[in-house]
Structure formats: C-alpha cells, structure tokens
N, C-alpha and C positions, 0 to 999 in steps of 0.2 A: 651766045659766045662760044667760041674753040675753048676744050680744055681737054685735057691729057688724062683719060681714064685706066686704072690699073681695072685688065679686062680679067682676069683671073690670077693667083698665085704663078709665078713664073720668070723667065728669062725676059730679055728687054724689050723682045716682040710684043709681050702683053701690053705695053705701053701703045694705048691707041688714041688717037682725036676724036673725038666728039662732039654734038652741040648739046651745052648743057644750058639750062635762063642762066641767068645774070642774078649774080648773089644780091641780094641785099641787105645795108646794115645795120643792126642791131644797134639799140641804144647804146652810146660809148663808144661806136665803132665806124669805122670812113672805110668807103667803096674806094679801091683806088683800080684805073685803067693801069695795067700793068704793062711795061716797058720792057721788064726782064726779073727770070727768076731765078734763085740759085739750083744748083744740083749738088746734093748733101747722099754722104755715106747713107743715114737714116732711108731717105727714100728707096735708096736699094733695097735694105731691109724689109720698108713696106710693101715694095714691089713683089718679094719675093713669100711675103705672107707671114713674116717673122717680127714685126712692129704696127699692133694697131693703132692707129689714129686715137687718141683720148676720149673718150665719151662729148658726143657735139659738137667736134670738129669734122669738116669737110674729108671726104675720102678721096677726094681729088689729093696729090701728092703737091712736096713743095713746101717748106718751111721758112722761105724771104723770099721777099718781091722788091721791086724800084717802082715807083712811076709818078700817076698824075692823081689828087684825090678828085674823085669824079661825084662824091655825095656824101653829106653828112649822116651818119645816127642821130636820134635826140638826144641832147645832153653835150655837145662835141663843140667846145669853146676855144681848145686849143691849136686847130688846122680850119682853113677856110677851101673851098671848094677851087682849083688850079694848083695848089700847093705840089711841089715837087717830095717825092718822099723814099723812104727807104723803110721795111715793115718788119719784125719779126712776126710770123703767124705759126698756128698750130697743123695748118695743111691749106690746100685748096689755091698753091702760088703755081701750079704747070695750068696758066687758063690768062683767057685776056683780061677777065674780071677777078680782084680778089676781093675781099673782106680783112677788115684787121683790128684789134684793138686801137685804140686814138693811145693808147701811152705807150703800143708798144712801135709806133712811128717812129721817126728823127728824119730831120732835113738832108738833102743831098748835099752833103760835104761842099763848099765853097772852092768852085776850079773843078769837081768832080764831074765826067759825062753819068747822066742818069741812068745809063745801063749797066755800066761800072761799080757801081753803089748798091744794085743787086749783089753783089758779093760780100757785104759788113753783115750784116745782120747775124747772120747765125753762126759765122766763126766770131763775130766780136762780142756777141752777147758769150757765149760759150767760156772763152778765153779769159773776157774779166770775169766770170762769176767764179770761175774755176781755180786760176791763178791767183788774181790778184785778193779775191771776196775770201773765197774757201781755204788758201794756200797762200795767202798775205806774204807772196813776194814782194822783198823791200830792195829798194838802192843798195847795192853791193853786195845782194846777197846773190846766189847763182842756182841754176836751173837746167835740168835737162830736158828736154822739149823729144818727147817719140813722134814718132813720123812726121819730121819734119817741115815734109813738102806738101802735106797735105793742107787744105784749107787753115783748118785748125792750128796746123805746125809755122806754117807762114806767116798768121798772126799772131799766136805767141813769138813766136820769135824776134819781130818786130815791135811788140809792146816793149818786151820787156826787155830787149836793148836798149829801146829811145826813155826807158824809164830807168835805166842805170844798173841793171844786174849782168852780171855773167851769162853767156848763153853760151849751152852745146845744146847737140841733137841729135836722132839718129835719123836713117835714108837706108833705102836699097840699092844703092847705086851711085857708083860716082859724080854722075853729072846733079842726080838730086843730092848729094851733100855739096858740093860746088854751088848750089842755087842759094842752099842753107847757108853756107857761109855769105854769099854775097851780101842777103840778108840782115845780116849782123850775127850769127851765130860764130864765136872763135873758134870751133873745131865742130865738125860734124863728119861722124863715125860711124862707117858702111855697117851697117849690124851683119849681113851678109858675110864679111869676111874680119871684122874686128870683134870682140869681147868689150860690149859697154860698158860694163862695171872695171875691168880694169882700165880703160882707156881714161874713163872718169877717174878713177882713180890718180893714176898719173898727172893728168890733168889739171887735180887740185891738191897735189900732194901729198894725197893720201886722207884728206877730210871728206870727201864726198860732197855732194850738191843739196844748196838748200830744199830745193822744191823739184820734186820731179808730176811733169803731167804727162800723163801714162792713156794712151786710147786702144791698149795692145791685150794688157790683163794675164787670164792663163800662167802662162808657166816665167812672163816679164815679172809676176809679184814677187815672187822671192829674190829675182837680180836688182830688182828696185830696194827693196828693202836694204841690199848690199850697198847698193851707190849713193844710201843716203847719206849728209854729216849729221850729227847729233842734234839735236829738236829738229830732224825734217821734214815734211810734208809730202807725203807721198797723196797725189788727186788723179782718182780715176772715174773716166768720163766715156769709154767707152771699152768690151769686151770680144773683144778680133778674135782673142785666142782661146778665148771662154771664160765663164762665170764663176770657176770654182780655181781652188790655187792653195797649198800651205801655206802656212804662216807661224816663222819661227818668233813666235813671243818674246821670248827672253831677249833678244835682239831688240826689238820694238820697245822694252820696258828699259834693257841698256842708257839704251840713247835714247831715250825720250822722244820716240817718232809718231807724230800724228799719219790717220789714214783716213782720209775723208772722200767723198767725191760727190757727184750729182749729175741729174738729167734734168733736160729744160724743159721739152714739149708740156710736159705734164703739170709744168707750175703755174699757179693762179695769175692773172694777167697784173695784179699789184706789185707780186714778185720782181717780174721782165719789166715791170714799170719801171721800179727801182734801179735795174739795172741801165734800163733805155738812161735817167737822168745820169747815171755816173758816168758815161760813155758818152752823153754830151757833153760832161764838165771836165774831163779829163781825155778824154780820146780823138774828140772832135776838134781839138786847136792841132794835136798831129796830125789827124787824115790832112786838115786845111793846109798845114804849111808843108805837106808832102814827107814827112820826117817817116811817117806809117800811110804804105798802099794798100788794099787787099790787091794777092796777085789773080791775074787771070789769065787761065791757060791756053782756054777756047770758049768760043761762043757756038751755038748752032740756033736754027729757026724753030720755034715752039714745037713744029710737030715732027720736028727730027730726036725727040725725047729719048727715045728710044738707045738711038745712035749715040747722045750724051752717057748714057747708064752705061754702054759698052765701055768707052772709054775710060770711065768710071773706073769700071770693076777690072781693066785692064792696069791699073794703076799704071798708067804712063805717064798722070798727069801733073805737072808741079803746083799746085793752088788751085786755083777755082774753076768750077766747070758753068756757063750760064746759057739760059733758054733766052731767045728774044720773040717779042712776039711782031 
C-alpha cells in the first residue's frame, strides 16, 4: 500500500510516500480500505518531532480515517466486512490501509459522503470528552470556545448550540469570526484586535462564561481564569502557547472554579469506547438531520500530504483539512 512516511524531524517536505505491506488486524480490531483521512494540529507536532506515537502505535501519522472495513480481527462481532465507517486511531490514517479499534468505529452518518465523515472522529471525540464529559456544559449555561475556526472550535461550537448553551469564541480575523458566528456562536471576538475577557465580560453582564475550552494555554491561563462565572470550568486540551502559566489561587478558591483537561491519543481503547457509544446516542441523530456538520475547508490527494501540513500551519483554514486516497 501508499502511505505517508515522516522521513525525518522537520518541515512539510519530510512528508514522503512510500510502499509500506498492508497492516493487519489484531484481535478486536477491522482493517478498513481507507477513503480519506483527517489532518489534525497533533500530526504537525509529530511531524516535527515534538509528539511521539504511544508505545504500539503505527508511526505512520493520522489519527481518523473514513472508509470501507476490508477484514475482521478475531473476536469483531459488531462490524461485518463492506461496512462503511468512520475510526478514531492512534496513527497510521496517511496510508490506503489502516487498522482500528472495532469500538472505536461508528457508521457513516445517514445522507453523509464517506470522505466527509473523515472529518468527526477526532474533533468530535475530542469536544465531547472535553466539554460535555470533563466540563459538563448544560442547556443554558454558556461557553467560550478558543480558536474557533479550527476543527475543534467548529465542532464545539456547533454541539453546543444545537444542545442549548450560549456560544462565543475567539478567531484571528474577521472573516474567521464571521464563519464562527454563522455557526451558531452569538459573538465571536478577533483576539487580535479585541480584549476577551472584557468582551465576555460585557457580553454576559459581568458574570463570565460557564465553561471555557482553551487549546491556546501559556499566558490564555490567567485571562481564562478572569472570564470565568463562579463554579466554572476552565478545560484545557491543548498548549500553543506553552505548558507553564500562574495561577492566581485565591481567585480559583473565590469562585469555586474547576481546572481540568485531557489528551486522547494516549487512552485505552475502553476509554474512546465509551466515548464512540455517547456520540452515537447523542451526536449522531444531529450529524443525521444536518442540525451539526464537520466543516471542511479542503481536500488534497493522499500524496499531496505535505501540501495539506502547509496550509496547516498557515492557519488559513476555517475547519478541516482531509487527505483522499
């Protein structure tokens, strides 16, 4: 099979094609012909030598695929061989063959194209575990959503409107807060040239936001901590701006603010189980009736990978970036 090898630490040239055998899978686990895979911030990282793969995961890059299951594991009673699917995996999705857990599958959305569907898996696993699981956003409570337009910002934003909370968010630019709003976000504020924590502020009269999901970190913790209201949830998912940050306590113990967050790669495949069934019983009657899309901003051909990471790291993009094979 084609798959997409990180040839060395580096820029988006290192991304080269290669012929690698054809994975095969493991007890519990379906071979699926791969149709299209996402391109996730994470990969960058891997690419550039700053996030290794988990121990026994493929170092092939790529953390969702779409396609067709082409072979069972022993033990794989819940998918049959033609089945249409969508995967979260630990790596090994830039290749025509992937490998996957059997739970952490789910059907191709009803009305969805199958390359399309490449793009749920790792912002929607992500977004529930974060928001809704860690950060137990309720009906009318409200939320500020960071980088809005990014995969991850386009699906929260969309949950958690079509599930009844407030939404703002921030963007670099006007046209990406334009997108956010369309979304369903009521105000979305150019961090560039607006002050979030007062905008929020305003916003909500001066209570601050239930839940804030933060993928920015760095020197966002302490403004976060400002734009919270009293019991609220500050979840952080990912470190743009770095790992380390004060934290003024007395604040935190004030108001009573939880600080929680988490990474997915690395959890046991029971974990994204769990998470795969919420996301059928709850998320999957929206993708169906079109209420929640993932957006997608561009497609390119498997071995133009390279080219996708550019754009990537160009942030131009408003939502998802996918490989087709």
């Amino acid at each position: 099979m084609v798959a997409i090898e990180i040839r060395e630490p580096g820029e988006p040239d290192v991304l080269v094609p290669v012929e690698r055998p054809m994975p095969s899978p493991a007890a519990g686990e379906v071979l699926i012909k791969v149709a299209a895979a996402g391109v996730n911030r994470p990969d960058v990282f891997q690419r550039r030598g700053r996030y290794a793969p988990p121990p026994g995961a493929s170092d092939i890059p790529g953390l969702e695929v779409s396609g067709v299951i082409e072979t069972l594991g022993a033990g794989v009673i819940d998918w049959r061989v033609g089945d249409s699917v969508c995967a979260l995996v630990t790596g090994g999705g830039y290749a025509e063959y992937c490998v996957a857990p059997s739970p952490q599958c789910l059907p191709i959305p009803r009305g969805m194209s199958i390359v399309i569907a490449a793009a749920i898996p790792e912002t929607f696993f992500t977004v529930w575990t974060n928001v809704f699981d860690r950060g137990r956003l309720q009906q009318g409570e409200s939320i500020l959503v960071h980088g809005g337009s990014s995969g991850i910002g386009t699906t929260a934003i969309q949950l958690a409107k079509a599930r009844g909370s407030r939404v703002f968010a921030t963007a670099g630019s006007a046209e990406k807060c334009a997108a956010c709003e369309r979304l369903g976000a009521e105000r979305a504020i150019d961090y560039r040239s607006a002050d979030f924590v007062a905008s929020v502020r305003e916003l909500t009269a001066g209570r601050g936001v239930d839940v804030i999901l933060d993928m920015v970190g760095g020197d966002y913790f302490a403004r976060n901590i400002e734009a919270l209201a009293v019991e609220g949830r500050l979840v952080e998912i990912a470190t743009l701006h770095g790992v380390t940050a004060e934290v003024n306590l007395q604040a935190i113990m004030q108001r009573r603010l939880t600080i929680t967050g988490s990474t997915l790669r690395p959890r046991p495949v029971a974990d994204k189980g769990v998470i795969a069934a919420a996301l059928w019983e709850q998320v999957w009657p929206l993708l169906e009736s079109g209420a929640v899309a993932p957006v997608v901003h561009a497609t390119f051909p498997l071995r133009d990978a390279a080219e996708a990471h550019r754009v990537m790291e160009s942030s131009v993009h408003i939502g998802k970036l996918l490989l087709t094979t």
